[in-house]
N, C-alpha and C positions, 0 to 999 in steps of 0.2 A: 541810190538805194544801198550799195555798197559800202559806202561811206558813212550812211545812218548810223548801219548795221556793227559796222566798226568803230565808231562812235560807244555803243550799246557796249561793247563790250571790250572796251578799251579798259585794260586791268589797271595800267597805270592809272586812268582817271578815276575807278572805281576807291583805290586806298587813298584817292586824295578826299573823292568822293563816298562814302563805304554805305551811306543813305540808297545808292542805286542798286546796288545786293539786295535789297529788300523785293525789289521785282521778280527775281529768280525765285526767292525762301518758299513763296507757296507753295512750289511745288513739290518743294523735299516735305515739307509740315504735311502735304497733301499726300503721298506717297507713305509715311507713317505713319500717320492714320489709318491709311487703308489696310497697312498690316496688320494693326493693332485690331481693327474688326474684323477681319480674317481670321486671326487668332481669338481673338473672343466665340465668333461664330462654332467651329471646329471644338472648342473646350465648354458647349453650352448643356450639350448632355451631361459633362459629369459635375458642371457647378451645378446642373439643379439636382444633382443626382444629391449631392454633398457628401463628397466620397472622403472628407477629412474622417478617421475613423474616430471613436468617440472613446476616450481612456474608461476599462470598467475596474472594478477593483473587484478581488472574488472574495465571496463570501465565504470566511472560512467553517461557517457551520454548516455546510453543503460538501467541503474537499472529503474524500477519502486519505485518510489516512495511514501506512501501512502500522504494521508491527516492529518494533524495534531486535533487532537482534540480540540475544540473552542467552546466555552461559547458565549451564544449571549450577545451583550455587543453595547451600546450606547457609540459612539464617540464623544469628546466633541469639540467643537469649539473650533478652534484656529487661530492669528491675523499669515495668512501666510510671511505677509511683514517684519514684524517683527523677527518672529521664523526664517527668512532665512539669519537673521545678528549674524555671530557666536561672541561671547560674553564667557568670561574665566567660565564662572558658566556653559554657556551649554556643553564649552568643556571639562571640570571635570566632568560634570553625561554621557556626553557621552562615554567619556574613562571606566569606569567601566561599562557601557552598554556593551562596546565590548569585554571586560574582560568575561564575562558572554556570551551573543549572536556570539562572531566573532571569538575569539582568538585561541578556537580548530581546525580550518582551515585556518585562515588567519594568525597567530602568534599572542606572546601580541607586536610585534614590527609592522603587518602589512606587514611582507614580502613576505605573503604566505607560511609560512611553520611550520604550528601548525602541531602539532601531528596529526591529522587526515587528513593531505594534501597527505601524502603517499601514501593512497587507494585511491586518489581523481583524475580521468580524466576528464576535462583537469584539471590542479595545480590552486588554487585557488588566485585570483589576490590578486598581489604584490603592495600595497596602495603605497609605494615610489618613483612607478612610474607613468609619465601620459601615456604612451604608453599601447594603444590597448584595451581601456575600451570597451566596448560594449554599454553603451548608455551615457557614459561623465562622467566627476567627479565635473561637476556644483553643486548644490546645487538641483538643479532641476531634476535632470538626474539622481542623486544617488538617488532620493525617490522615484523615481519611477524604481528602481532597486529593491530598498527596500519595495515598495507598491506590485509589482508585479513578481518578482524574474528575472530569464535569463530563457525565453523555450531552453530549449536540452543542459541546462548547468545545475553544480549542485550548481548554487546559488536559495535557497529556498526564497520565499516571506517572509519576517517579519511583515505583515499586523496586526498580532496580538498584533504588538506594537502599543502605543497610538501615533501620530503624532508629541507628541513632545518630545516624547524621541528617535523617528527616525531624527527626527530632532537635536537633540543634540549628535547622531551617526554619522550624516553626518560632521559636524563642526567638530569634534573630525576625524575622518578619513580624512578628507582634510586637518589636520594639517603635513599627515605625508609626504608630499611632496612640495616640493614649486611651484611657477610659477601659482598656480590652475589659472581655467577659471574663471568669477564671472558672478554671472547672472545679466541680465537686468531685470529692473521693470517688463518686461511684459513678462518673462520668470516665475516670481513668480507668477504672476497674472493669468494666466495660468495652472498652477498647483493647483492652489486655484478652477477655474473652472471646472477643469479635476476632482480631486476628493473630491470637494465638500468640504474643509477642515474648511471654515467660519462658512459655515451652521450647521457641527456636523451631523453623520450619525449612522443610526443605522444597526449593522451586524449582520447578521443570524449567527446563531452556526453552527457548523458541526460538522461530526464523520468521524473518520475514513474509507476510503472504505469498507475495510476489516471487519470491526465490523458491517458495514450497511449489508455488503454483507448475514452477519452470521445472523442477525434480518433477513433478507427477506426471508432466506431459512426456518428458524424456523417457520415465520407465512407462510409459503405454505404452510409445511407439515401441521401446525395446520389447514390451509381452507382445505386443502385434506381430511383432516381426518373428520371435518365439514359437506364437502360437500357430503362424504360415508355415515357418519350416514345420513344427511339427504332423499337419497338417498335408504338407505335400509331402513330404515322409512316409506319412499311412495312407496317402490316396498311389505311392507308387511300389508299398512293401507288397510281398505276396507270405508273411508270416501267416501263422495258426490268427495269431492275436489279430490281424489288421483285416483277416479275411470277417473273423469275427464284429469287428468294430463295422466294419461295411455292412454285414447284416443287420447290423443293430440300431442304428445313427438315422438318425433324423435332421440335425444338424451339427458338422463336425467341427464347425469355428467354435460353436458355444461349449463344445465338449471339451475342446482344451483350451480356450479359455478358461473355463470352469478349474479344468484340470492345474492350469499354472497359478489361478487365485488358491487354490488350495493344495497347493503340494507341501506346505509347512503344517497343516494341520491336520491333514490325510495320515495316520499312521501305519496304515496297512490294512489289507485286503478286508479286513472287517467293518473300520471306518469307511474305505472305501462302496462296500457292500452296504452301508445302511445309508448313506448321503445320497447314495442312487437310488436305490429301492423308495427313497422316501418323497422323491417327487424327480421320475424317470424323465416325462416330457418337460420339463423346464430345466434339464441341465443337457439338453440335446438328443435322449434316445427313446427310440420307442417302449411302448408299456410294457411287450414280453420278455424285456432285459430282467426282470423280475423272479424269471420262471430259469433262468442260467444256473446248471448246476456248480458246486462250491469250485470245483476241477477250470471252469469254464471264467467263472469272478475270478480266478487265479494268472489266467491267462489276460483278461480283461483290462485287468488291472495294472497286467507288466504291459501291455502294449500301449496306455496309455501313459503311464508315469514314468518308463524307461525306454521305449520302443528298440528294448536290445536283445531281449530274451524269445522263445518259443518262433523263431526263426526256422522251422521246418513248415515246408510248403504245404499247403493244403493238396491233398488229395483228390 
């Protein structure tokens, strides 16, 4: 038996012989499989699950958008009749205008398919053709595409360009197609009235939403925290005024609150005396705050707006 057995596995005879390894292999082949269904078995919940996630692309007539930030800035006059005759000087500053403003969406050819057209629903217009503009490709039509953007498309307003380099945009983008429409006199004349372009205007600045949102929330808390201190101020003075306010008060958060919304436009004991008078229970005090002699609104009104005066104790 011995002897078989060393026979069987006699190495040297096996590399003369390599055909008898074949008796052994089933069971490594046998042994890897068995892995291989173990691991299938173990990963069966998530293959049916099919947990590859699925690429979506966003719709960009659903993003929000914010607001751009802008510098208030004086518009200057400009001869519309004129500016609306393209001319090769406007249509070379215009080409690098687009280069700069248009090309990442629109291509530098204008086909619509600049590197950032991919993410863009719907595909941003293809200047080479006249088909399906949304407000024309007149001269007149594209500035105010460009004065006012597309709602629930994702072309942005360029407002912050100066008129005449929206203007030297439009003559440069109408070159890349033929057949254009032209305007009439009173299509430019027109436009001249709509936004004021002879006259020169002046434009407010803005901030972005986002950033205004985060200033508002700052100064609440700041008047919250404001309106506590002043707040635990008169619930701990023993002045004329605080003793008064304690008799009066219905609720003292809303009273200065009230108090810190309008200390810019409170000018004194008389504005103060008809804002109250004029609806007592909705700015925090009872109704016979009404019936307070002129001596007492004096008092009143310094322990609200200053809490530093009529500091002798009540009696």
């Amino acid at each position: 038996m011995a002897e078989h057995l060393k026979e069987e596995i006699d190495w040297h005879d096996v590399l003369k012989k390599p055909e008898k390894l074949f008796g052994y292999s089933y069971i490594y082949i046998l042994i890897v499989l068995l892995g291989i269904g173990l691991l299938y078995l173990g990963n069966l919940d998530t293959i049916g699950r099919n947990s590859v996630m699925p690429v979506f692309f966003e719709d960009t007539l659903s993003a929000v958008q914010d607001i751009p930030l802008q510098s208030p800035q004086v518009i200057p006059p400009i001869n519309v009749m004129k500016a609306g005759i393209s001319t090769t000087e406007m249509v070379g500053k215009g080409r690098e205008l687009f280069k700069t403003h248009c090309a990442s969406c629109h291509g530098t050819a204008g086909k619509g398919d600049g590197p950032s057209s991919i993410m863009l629903i719907p595909k941003p217009r293809d200047f080479t053709s006249l088909v399906g503009w949304k407000n024309g490709s007149k001269v007149s039509q594209i500035y105010k595409t460009l004065q006012e953007g597309i709602s629930g498309g994702g072309m942005a307003a360029f407002n912050y360009l100066s008129p005449e380099d929206r203007f030297a945009m439009i003559h440069f983008i109408r070159t890349l197609a033929d057949r254009q429409p032209q305007d009439l006199p009173q299509d430019l004349q027109q436009l001249d009235v709509t936004y004021q372009l002879a006259q020169g205007v002046y434009v407010a600045g803005q901030i972005p939403i986002k950033k205004s949102m985060r200033i508002i929330v700052q100064e609440g808390k700041s008047q919250l925290t404001k309106v506590s201190q002043l707040e635990e101020n008169a619930d701990t003075s023993q002045t004329i005024g605080a003793e008064l306010l304690k008799r009066l008060a219905i609720d003292k958060r809303k009273i200065f609150s009230s108090a810190v919304s309008m200390r810019n436009t409170i000018k004194g004991v008389e504005d103060f005396k008809k804002v109250i008078s004029a609806d007592p229970i909705h700015l925090g005090f009872k109704a016979s705050v009404i019936r307070l002699s002129d001596e007492e609104w004096k008092i009143l009104y310094s322990c609200i707006f200053f809490q530093t005066l009529n500091r002798k104790k009540m009696s």
